[in-house]
N, CA and C atoms as a LAMMPS dump frame, in Angstrom:
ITEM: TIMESTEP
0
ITEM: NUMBER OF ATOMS
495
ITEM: BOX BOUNDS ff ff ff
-5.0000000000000000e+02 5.0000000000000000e+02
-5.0000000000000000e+02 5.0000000000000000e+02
-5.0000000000000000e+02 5.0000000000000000e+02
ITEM: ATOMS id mol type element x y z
1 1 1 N 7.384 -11.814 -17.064
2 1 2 C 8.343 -11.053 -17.843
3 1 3 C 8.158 -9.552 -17.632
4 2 1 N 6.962 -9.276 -17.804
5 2 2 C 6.686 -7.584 -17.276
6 2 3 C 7.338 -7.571 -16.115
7 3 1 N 7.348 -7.98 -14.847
8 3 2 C 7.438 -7.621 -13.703
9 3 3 C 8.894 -8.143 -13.662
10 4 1 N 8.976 -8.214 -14.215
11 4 2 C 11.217 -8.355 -14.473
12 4 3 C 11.757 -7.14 -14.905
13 5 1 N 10.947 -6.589 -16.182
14 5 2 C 10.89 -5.572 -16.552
15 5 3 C 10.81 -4.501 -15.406
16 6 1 N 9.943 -4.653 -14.775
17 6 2 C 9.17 -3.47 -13.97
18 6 3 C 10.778 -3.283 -12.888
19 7 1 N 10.68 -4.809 -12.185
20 7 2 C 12.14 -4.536 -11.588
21 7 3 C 13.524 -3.801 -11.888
22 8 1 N 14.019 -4.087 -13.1
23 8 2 C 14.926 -3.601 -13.709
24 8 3 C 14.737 -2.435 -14.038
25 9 1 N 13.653 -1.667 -14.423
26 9 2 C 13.474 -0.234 -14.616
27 9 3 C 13.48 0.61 -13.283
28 10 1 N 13.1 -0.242 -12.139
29 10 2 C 13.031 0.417 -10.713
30 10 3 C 14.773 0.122 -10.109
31 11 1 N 15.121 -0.828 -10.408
32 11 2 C 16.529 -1.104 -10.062
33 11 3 C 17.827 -0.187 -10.859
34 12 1 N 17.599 0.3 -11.944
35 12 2 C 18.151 1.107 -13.016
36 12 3 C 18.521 2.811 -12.26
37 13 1 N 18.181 2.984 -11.37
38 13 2 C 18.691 4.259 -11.133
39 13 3 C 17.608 5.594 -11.327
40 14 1 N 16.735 5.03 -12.146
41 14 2 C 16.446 6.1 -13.368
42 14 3 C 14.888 6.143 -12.725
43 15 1 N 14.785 5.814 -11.984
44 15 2 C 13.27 5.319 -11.404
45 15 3 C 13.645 5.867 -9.486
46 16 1 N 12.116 6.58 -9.301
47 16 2 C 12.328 6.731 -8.079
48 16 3 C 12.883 5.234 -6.714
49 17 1 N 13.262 5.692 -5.502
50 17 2 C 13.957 4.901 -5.058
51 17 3 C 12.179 4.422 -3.9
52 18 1 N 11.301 4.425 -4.29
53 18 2 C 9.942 4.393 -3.54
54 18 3 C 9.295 2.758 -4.026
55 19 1 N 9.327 2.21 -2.986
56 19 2 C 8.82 0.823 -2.997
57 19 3 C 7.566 0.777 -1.732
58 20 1 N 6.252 1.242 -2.217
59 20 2 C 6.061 1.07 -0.945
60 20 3 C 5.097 -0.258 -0.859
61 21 1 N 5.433 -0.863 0.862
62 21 2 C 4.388 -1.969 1.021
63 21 3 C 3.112 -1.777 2.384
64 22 1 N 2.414 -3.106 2.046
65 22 2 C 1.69 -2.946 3.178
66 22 3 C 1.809 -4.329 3.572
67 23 1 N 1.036 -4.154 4.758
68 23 2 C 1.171 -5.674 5.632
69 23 3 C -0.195 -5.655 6.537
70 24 1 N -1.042 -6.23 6.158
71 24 2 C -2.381 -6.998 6.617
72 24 3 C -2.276 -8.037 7.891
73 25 1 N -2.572 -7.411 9.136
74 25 2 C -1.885 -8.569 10.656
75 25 3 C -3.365 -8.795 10.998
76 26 1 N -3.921 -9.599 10.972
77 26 2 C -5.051 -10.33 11.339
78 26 3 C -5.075 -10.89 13.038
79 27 1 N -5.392 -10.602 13.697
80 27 2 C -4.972 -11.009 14.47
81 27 3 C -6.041 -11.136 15.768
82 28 1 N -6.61 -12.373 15.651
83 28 2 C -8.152 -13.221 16.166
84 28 3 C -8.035 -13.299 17.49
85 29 1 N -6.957 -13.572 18.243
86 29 2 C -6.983 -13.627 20.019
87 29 3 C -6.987 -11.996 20.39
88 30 1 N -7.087 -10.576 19.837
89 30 2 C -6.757 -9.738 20.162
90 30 3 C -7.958 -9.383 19.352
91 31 1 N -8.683 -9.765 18.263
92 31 2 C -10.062 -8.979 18.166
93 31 3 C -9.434 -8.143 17.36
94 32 1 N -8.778 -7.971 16.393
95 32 2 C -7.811 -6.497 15.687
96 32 3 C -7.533 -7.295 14.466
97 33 1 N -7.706 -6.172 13.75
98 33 2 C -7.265 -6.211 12.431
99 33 3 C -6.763 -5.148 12.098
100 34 1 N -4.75 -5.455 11.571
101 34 2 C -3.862 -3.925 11.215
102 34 3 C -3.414 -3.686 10.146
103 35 1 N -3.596 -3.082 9.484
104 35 2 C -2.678 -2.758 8.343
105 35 3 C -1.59 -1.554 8.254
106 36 1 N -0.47 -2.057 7.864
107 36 2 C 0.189 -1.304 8.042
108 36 3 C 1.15 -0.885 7.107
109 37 1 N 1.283 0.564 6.577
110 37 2 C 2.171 0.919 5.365
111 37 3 C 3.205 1.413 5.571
112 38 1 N 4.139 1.082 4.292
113 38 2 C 5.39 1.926 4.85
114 38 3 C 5.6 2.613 3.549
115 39 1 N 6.016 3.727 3.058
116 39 2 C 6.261 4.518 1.768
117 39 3 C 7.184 3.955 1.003
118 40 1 N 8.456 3.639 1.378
119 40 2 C 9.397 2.582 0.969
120 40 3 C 10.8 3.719 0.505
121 41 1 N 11.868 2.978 1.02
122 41 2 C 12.933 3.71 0.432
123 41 3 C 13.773 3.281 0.402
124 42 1 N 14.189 2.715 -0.709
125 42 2 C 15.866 1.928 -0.337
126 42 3 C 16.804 2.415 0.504
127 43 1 N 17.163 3.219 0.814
128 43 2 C 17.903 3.6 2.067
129 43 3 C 17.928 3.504 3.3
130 44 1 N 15.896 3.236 3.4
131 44 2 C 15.817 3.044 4.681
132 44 3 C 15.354 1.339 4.732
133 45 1 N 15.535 0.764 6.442
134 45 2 C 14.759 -0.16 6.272
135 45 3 C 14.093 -0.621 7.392
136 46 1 N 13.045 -0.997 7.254
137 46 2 C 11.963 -1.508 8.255
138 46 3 C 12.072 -2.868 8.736
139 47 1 N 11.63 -2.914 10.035
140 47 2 C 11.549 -4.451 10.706
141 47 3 C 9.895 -4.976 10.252
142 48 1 N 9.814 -6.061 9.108
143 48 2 C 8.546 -6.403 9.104
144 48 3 C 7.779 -6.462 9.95
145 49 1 N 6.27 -6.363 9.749
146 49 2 C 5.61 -6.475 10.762
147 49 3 C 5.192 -8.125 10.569
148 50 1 N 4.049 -8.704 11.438
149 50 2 C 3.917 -10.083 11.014
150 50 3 C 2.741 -9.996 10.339
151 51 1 N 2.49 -10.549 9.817
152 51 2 C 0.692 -10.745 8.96
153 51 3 C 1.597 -10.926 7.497
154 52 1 N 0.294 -10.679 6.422
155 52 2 C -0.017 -10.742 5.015
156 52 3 C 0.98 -9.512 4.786
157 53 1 N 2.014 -9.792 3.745
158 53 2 C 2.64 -8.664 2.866
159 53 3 C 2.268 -8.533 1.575
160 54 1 N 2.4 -6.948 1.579
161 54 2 C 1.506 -6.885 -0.049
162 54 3 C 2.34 -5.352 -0.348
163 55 1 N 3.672 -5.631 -1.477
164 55 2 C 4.079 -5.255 -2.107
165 55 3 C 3.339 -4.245 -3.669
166 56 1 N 3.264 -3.335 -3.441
167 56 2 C 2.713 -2.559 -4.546
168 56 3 C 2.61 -2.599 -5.953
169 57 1 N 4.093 -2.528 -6.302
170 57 2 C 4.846 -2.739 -7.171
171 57 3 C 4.895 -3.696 -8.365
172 58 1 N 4.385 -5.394 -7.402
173 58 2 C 4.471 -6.836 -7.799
174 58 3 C 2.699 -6.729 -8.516
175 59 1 N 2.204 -5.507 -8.585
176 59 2 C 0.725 -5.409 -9.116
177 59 3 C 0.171 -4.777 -9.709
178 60 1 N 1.397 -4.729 -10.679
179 60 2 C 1.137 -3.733 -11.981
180 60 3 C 1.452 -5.022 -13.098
181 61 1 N 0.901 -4.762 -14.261
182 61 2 C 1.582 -5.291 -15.524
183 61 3 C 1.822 -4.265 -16.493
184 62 1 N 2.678 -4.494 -17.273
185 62 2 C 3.498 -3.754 -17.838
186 62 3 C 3.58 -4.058 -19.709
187 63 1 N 3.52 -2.976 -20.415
188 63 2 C 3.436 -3.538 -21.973
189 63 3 C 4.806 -4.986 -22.339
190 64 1 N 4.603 -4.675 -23.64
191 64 2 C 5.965 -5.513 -24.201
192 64 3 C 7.5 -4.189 -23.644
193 65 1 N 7.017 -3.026 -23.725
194 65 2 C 8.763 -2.364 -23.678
195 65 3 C 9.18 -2.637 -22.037
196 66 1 N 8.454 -2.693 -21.565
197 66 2 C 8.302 -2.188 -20.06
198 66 3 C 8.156 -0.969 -19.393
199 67 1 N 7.432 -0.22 -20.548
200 67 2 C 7.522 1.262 -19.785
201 67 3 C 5.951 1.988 -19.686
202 68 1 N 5.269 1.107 -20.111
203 68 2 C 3.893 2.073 -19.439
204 68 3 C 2.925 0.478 -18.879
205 69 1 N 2.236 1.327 -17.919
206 69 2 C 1.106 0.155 -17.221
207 69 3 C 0.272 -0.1 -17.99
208 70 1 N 0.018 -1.286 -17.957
209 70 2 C -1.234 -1.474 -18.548
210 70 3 C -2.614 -1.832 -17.85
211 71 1 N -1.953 -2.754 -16.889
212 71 2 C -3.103 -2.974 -15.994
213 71 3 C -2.403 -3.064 -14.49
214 72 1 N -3.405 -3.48 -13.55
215 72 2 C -3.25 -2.953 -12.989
216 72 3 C -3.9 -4.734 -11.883
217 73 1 N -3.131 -4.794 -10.41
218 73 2 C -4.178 -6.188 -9.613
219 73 3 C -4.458 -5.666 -8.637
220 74 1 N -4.998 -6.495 -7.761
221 74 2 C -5.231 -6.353 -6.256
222 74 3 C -5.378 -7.151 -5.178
223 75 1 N -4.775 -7.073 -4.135
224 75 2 C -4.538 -8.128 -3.141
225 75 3 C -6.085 -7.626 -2.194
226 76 1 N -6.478 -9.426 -2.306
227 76 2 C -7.586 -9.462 -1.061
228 76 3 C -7.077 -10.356 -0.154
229 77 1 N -7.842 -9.909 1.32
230 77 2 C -7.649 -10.888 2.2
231 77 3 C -8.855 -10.653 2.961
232 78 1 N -8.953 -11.917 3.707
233 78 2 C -10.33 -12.075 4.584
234 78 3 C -9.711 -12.384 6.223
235 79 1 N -10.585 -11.474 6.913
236 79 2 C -9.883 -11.763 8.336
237 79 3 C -10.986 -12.101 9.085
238 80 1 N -10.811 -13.218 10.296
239 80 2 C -11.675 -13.218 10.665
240 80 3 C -11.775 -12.984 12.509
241 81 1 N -12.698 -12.333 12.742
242 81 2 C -12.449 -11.992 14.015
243 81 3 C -13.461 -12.314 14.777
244 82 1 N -13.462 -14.048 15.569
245 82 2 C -14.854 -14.103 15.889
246 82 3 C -16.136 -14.322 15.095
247 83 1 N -17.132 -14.004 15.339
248 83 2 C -18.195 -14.308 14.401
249 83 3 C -18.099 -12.508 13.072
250 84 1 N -16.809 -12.007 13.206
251 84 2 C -16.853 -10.92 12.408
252 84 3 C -15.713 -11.307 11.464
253 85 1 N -16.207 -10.95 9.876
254 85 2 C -15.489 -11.037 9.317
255 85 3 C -15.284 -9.652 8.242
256 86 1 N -13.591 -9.32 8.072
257 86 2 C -13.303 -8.188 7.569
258 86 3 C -13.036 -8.542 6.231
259 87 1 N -12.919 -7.849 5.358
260 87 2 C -12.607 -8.127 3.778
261 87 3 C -11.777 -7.069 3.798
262 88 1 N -10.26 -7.402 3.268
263 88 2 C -9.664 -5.726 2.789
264 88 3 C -8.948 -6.156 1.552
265 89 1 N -9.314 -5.077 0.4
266 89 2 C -8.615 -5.07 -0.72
267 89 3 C -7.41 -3.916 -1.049
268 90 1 N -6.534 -4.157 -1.539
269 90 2 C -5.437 -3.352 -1.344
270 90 3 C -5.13 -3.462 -3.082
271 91 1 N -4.987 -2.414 -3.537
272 91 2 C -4.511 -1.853 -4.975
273 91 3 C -3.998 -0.688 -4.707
274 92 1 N -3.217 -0.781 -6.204
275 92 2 C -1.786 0.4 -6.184
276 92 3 C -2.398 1.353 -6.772
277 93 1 N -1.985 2.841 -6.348
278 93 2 C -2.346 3.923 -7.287
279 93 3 C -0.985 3.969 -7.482
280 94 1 N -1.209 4.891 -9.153
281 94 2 C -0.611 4.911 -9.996
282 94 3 C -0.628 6.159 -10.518
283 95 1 N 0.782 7.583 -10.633
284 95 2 C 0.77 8.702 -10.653
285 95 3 C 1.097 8.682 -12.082
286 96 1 N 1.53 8.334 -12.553
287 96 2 C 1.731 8.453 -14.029
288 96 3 C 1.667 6.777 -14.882
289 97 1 N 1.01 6.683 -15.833
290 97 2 C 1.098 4.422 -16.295
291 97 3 C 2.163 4.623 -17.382
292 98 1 N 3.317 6.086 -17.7
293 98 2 C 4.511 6.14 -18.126
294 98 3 C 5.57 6.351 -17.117
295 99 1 N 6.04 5.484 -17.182
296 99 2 C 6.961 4.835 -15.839
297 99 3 C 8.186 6.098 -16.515
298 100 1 N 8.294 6.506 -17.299
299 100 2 C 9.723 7.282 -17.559
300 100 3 C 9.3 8.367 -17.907
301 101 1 N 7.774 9.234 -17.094
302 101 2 C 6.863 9.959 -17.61
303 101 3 C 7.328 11.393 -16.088
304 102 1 N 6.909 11.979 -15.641
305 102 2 C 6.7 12.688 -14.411
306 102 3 C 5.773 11.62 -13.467
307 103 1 N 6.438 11.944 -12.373
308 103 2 C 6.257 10.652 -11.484
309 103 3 C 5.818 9.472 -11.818
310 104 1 N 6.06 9.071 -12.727
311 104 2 C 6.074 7.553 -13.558
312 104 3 C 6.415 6.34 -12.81
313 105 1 N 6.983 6.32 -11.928
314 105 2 C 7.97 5.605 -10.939
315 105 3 C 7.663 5.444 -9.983
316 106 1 N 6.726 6.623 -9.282
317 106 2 C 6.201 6.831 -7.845
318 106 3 C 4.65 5.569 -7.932
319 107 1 N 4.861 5.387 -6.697
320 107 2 C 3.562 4.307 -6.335
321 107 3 C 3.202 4.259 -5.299
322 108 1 N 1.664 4.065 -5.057
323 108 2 C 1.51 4.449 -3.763
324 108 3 C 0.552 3.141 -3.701
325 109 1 N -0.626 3.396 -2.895
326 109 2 C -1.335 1.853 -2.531
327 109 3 C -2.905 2.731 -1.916
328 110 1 N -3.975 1.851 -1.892
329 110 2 C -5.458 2.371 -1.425
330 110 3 C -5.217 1.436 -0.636
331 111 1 N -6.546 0.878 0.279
332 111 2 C -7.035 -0.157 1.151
333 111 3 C -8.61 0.227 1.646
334 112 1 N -9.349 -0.867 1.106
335 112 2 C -10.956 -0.945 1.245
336 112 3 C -10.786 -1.895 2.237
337 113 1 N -11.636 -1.739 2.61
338 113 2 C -12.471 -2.831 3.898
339 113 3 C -13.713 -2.76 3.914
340 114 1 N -14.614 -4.012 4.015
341 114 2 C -15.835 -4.274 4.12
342 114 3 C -15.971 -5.381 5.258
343 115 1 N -17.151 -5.296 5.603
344 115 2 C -18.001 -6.576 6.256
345 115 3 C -18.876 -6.758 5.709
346 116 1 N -19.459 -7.924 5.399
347 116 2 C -21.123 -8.343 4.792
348 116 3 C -21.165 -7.587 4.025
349 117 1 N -20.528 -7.08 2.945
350 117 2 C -20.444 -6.129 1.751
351 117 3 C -20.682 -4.578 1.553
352 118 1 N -20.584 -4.316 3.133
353 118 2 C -20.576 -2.866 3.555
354 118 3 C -19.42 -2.42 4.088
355 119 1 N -19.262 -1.501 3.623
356 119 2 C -17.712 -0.53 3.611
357 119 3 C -17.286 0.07 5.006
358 120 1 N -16.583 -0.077 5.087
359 120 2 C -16.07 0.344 6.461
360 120 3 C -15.173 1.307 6.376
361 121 1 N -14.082 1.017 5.32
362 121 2 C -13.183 2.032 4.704
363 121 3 C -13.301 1.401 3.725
364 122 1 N -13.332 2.998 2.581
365 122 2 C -13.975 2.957 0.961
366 122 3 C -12.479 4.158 0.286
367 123 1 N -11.382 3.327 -0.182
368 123 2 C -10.825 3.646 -0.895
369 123 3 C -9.503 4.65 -0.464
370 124 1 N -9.35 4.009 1.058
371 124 2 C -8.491 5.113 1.61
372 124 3 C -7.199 4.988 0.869
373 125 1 N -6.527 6.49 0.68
374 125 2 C -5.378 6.32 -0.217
375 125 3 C -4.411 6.537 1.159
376 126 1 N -3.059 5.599 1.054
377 126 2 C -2.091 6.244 1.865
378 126 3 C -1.528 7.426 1.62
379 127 1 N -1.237 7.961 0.479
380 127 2 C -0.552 8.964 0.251
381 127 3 C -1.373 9.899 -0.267
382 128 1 N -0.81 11.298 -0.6
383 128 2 C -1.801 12.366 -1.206
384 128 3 C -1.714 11.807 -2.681
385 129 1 N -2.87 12.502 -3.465
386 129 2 C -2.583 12.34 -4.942
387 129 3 C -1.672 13.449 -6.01
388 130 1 N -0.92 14.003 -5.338
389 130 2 C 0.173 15.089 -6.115
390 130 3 C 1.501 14.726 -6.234
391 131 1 N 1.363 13.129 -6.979
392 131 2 C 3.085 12.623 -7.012
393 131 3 C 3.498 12.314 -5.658
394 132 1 N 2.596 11.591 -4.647
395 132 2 C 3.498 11.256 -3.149
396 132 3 C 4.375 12.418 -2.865
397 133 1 N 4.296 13.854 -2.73
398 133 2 C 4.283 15.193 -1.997
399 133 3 C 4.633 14.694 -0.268
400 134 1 N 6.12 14.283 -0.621
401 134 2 C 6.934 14.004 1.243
402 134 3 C 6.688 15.789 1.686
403 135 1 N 5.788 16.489 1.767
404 135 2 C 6.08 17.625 2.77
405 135 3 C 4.586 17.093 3.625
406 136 1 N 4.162 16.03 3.13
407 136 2 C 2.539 16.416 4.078
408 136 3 C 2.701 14.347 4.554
409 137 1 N 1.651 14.163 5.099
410 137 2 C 1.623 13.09 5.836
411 137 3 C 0.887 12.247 5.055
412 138 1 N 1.27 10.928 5.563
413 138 2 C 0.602 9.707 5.178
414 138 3 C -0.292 8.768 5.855
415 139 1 N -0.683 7.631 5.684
416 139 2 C -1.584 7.144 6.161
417 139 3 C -0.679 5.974 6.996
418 140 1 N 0.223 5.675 8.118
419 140 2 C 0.965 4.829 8.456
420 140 3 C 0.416 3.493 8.756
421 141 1 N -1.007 3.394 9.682
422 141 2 C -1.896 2.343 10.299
423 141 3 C -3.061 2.751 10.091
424 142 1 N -4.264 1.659 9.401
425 142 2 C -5.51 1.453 9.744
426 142 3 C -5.606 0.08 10.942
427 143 1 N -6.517 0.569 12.088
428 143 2 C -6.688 -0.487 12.781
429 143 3 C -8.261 -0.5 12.769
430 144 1 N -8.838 -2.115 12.685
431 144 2 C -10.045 -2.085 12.936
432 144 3 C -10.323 -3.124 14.241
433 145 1 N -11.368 -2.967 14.932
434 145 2 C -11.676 -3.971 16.414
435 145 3 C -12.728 -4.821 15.412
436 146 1 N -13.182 -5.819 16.053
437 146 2 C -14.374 -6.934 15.91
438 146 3 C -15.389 -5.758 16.122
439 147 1 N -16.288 -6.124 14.905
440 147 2 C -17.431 -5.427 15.301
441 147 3 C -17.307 -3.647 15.039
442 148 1 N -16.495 -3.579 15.329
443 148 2 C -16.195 -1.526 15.44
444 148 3 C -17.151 -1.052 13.884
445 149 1 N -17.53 0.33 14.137
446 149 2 C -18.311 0.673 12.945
447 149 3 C -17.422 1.687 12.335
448 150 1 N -15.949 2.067 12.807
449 150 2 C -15.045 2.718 12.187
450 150 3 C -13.579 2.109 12.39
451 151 1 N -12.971 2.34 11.796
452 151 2 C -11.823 2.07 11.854
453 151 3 C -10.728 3.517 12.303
454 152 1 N -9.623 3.658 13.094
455 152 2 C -9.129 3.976 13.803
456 152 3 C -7.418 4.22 12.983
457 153 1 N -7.122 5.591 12.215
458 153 2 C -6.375 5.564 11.455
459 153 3 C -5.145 6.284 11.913
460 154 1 N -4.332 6.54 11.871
461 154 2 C -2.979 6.721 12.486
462 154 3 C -2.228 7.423 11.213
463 155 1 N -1.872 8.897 11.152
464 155 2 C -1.149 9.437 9.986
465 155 3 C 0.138 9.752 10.685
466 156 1 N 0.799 9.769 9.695
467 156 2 C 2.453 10.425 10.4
468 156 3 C 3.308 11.532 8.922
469 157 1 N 3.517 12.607 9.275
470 157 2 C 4.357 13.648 8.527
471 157 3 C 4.947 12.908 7.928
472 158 1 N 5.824 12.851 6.648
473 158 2 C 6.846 12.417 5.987
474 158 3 C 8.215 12.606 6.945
475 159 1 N 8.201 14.455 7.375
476 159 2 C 9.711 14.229 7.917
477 159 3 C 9.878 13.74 9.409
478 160 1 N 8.401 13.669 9.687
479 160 2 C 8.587 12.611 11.207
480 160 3 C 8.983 11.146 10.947
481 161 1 N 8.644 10.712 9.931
482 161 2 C 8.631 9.305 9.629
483 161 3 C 10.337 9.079 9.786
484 162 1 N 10.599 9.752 8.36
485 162 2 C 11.875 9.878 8.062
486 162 3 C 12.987 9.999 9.513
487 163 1 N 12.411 10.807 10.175
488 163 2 C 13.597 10.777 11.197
489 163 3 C 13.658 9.751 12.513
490 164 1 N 12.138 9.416 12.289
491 164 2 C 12.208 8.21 13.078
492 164 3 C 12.919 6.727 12.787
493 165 1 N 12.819 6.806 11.696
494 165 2 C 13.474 5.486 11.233
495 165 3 C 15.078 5.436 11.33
């Protein structure tokens, strides 16, 4: 019922037009593990990628009115690459938990990764923390290899994005 709520307040006009997702591509004959974000905009639209989708949005809960967060989930997934295995958790940040507040509406997403319970990436945010601020860049791709002791991150400008699409 919250997340009906949550819809209808984002569908209402009155709510930014920012849906953003990610997509977790696991992918074991190639030794790679991708994640990949998109900021989200109803206007625009993206060709999925293939792997795990993980919607931002669908991971919030919401009071009885529907207008402030209350809590908050998080999508895990386990990849495995070979005798290596990746852990990545993906949770939403949250610029305001009054959805009809200053950036109340805006949502953005982190992504951790571990192996054997050591961090590989610890809390990377895609977006800045000043209300998702489209003048500066985002986090588009984390890629990790089997084994790699870093992961390999890929940012892109807002108005590069934008005009690429």
């Amino acid at each position: 019922m919250r997340l009906v709520a949550l819809v209808l307040f984002l569908a209402s006009g009155v709510a930014s037009a920012q849906e953003p997702i990610a997509w977790v591509d696991c992918d074991a004959a190639e030794g790679r593990l991708v994640i990949a974000y998109w900021p989200g905009d109803v206007d625009q639209r993206v060709e999925e990628p293939a792997g795990h989708r993980v919607a931002f949005d669908e991971m919030l809960e919401l009071d009885a009115d529907g207008i402030t967060i209350v809590a908050t989930h998080e999508a895990t997934i386990r990849c495995r690459l070979g005798d290596d295995t990746l852990v990545v958790s993906l949770a939403p940040v949250i610029f305001n938990t009054n959805l009809l507040g200053r950036c109340g509406a805006v949502l953005s997403g982190k992504v951790d990764v571990s192996r054997g319970g050591v961090d590989i990436v610890d809390g990377l945010a895609f977006e800045n923390d000043a209300c998702a601020a489209q003048d500066e860049d985002f986090v588009a791709r984390v890629t990790l290899r089997a084994d790699a002791a870093e992961a390999e991150i890929v940012r892109l400008r807002f108005d590069q994005w934008q005009r690429a699409e």
